[in-house]
N, C-alpha and C positions, 0 to 999 in steps of 0.2 A: 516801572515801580507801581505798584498793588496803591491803592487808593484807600487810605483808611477811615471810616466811623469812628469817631471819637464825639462824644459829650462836647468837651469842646467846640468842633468844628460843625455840630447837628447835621444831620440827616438831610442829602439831599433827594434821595429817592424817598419810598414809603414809610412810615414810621413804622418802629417794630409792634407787634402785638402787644396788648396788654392784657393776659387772661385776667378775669376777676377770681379772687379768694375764696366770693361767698358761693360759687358754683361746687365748690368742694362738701360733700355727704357729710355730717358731723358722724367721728368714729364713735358708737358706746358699745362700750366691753363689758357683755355680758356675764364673765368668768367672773369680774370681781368679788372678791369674798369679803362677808362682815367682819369689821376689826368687833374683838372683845374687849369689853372696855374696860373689866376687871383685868385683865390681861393687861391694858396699856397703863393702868393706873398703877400696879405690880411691877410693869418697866418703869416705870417713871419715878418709882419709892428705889429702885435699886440702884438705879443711875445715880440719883441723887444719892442715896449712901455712899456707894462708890466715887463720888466725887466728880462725875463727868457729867451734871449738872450743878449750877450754882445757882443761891436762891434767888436772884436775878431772872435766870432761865426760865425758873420755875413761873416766877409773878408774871412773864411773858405767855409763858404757854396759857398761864390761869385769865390772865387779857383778855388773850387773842380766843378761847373757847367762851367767853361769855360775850363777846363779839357777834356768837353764831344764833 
């Protein structure tokens, strides 16, 4: 019968590896495109017409951008 590694029972031979995270390149994506803000302000009056914003939502979005 195969001997098992569990958390439980720890390690009797070497411990596993632990790579670190911060050895990882940070990714920037140079593709990204400017958002229009008359654009986004044009989605966010029609949403809101439409009813798939509520003025709730709205006083959140208006928070959360004066945040910035």
């Amino acid at each position: 019968m195969s001997h098992l590694k569990t958390l439980a029972g720890g390690y009797k031979e070497n411990s596993p590896r632990v790579r670190s995270e911060h050895s990882k390149k940070p990714f920037v994506d140079t593709s990204i495109k400017m958002i229009n803000a008359q654009e986004l302000a044009n989605n966010i009056k029609l949403w809101a017409s439409e009813g798939r914003l509520s003025s709730e939502d709205i006083q959140l979005i208006i928070s959360e951008l004066q945040k910035l």
